[in-house]
C-alpha positions as semicolon CSV with decimal commas, in nm:
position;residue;x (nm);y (nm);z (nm)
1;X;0,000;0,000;0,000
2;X;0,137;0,329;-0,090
3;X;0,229;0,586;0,189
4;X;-0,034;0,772;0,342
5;X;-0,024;1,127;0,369
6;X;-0,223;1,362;0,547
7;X;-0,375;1,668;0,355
8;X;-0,505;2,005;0,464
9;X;-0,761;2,128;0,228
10;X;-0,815;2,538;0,275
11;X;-1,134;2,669;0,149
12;X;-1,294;2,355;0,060
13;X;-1,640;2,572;0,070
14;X;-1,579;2,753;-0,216
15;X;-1,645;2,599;-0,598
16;X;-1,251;2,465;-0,682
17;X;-1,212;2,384;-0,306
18;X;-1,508;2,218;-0,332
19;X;-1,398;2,017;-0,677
20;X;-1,092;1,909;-0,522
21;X;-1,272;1,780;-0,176
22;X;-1,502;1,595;-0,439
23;X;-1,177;1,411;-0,579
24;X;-1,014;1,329;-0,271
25;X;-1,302;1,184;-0,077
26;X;-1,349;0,933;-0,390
27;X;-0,999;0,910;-0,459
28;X;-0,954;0,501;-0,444
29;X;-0,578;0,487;-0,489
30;X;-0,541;0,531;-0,123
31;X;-0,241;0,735;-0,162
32;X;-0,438;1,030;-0,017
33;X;-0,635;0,906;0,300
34;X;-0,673;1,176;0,555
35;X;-0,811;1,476;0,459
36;X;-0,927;1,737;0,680
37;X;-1,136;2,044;0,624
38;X;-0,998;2,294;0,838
39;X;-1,130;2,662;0,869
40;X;-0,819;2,883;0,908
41;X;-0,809;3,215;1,055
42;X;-0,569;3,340;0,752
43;X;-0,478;3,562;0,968
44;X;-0,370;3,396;1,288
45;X;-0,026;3,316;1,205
46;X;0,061;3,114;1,462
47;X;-0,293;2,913;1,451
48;X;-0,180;2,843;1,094
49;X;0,245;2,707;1,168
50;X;0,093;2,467;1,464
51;X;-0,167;2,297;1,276
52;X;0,009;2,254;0,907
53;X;0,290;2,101;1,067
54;X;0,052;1,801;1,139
55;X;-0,029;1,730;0,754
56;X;0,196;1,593;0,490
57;X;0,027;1,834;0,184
58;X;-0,148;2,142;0,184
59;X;-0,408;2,263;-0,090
60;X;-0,467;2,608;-0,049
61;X;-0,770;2,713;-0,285
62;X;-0,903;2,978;-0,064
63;X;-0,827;3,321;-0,025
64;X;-0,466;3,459;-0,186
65;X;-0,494;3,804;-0,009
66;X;-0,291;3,709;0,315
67;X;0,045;3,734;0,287
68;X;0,169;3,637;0,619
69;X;-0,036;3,366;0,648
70;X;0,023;3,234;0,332
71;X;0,415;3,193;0,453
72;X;0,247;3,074;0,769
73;X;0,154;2,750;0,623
74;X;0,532;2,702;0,470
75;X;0,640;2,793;0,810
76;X;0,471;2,501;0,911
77;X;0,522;2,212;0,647
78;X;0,879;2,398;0,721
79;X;0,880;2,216;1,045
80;X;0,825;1,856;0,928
81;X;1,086;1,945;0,650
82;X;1,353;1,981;0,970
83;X;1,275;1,654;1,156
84;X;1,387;1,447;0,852
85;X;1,054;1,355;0,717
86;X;0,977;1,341;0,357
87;X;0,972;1,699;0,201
88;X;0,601;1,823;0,260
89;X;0,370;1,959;-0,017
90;X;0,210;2,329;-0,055
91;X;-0,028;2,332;-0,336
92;X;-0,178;2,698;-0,404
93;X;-0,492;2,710;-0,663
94;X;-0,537;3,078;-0,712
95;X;-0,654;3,163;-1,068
96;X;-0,475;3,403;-1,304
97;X;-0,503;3,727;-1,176
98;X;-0,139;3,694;-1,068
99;X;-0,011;3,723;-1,437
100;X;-0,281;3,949;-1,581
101;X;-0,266;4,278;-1,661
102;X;-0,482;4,635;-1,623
103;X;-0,631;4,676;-1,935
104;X;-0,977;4,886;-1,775
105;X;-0,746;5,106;-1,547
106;X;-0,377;5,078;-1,698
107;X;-0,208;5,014;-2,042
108;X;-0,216;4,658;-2,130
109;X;0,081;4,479;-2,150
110;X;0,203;4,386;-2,517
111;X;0,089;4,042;-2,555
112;X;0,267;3,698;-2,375
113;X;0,239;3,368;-2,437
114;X;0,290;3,127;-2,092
115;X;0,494;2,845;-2,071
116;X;0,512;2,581;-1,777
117;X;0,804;2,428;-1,910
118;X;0,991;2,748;-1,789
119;X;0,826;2,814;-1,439
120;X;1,107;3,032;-1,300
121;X;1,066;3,215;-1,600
122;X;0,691;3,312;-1,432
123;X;0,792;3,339;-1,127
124;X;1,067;3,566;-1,190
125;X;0,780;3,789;-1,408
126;X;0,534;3,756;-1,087
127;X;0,849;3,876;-0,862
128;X;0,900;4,222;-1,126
129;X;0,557;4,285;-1,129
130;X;0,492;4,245;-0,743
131;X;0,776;4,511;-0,679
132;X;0,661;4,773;-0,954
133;X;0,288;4,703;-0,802
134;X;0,182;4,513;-0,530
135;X;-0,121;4,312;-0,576
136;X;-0,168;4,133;-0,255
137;X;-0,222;3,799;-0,436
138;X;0,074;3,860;-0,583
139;X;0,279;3,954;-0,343
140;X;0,173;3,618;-0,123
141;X;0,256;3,423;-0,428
142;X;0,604;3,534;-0,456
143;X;0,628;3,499;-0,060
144;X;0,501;3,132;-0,053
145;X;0,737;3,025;-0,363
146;X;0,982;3,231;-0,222
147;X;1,017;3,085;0,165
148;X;0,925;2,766;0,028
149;X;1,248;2,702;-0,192
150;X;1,452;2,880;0,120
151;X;1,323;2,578;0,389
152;X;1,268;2,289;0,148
153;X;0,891;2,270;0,137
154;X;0,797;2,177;-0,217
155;X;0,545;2,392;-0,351
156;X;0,351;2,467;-0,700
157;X;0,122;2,683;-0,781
């Protein structure tokens, strides 16, 4: 039987949090058995470090605009990443609005074509952007990616 892991699902109300509740309660590979449907002050730092250190992965498909306790939650996998256990997993589902531009209330952006082949690529694009204009999505993105490579969390977004 393949390791179990223990999963945190954030904002499992909401429609994609929702999907991806759907998938893991009928999930029948067994690889992902314990999943719990927390509701997280995304504000209560400390809340959030204390109780992801108890789960193996974290899916994070609520709200983006919480910086701090965004990194809270790699704070916390952070912690199972020190004892010598397998690296955890941060999984952020936050939509697009990280790469999009102002075309209503700015000057578009000439156009861009994506590629996941070249994440950093992205990332480094998300980290330009944040510090010509915060966007507070943004700006957690960059964080979690960010503290997550620095205390050897895995994490995708």
């Amino acid at each position: 039987m393949p390791p179990r892991n223990k999963v945190l699902l954030i904002g499992a109300t909401g429609y994609v949090g929702g999907t991806v509740l759907d998938r893991l309660i009928k999930d029948t590979s067994q690889s992902l058995k314990d999943v719990a449907i927390d509701v997280l002050g995304l504000t209560d730092e400390d809340f959030i470090i204390n109780t992801t250190a108890n789960y193996d992965i974290v899916i994070n498909a609520g709200s983006g605009f919480f910086p701090a306790g965004a990194v809270a939650f790699i704070e916390g996998l952070a912690r199972r990443a020190k004892n010598g256990e397998r690296a955890p997993w941060m999984i952020r589902i936050e939509g697009c609005t990280n790469l999009s531009d102002l075309p209503i209330t700015g000057e578009p952006f000439p156009e861009r074509k994506w590629d996941d082949a070249d994440g950093n690529a992205i990332y480094e694009f998300l980290k330009s952007e944040d510090e010509k204009s915060p966007y507070l999505q943004r700006t957690a993105e960059v964080a979690v990616l960010s503290r997550a490579e620095e205390t050897g969390v895995q994490a995708v977004s």
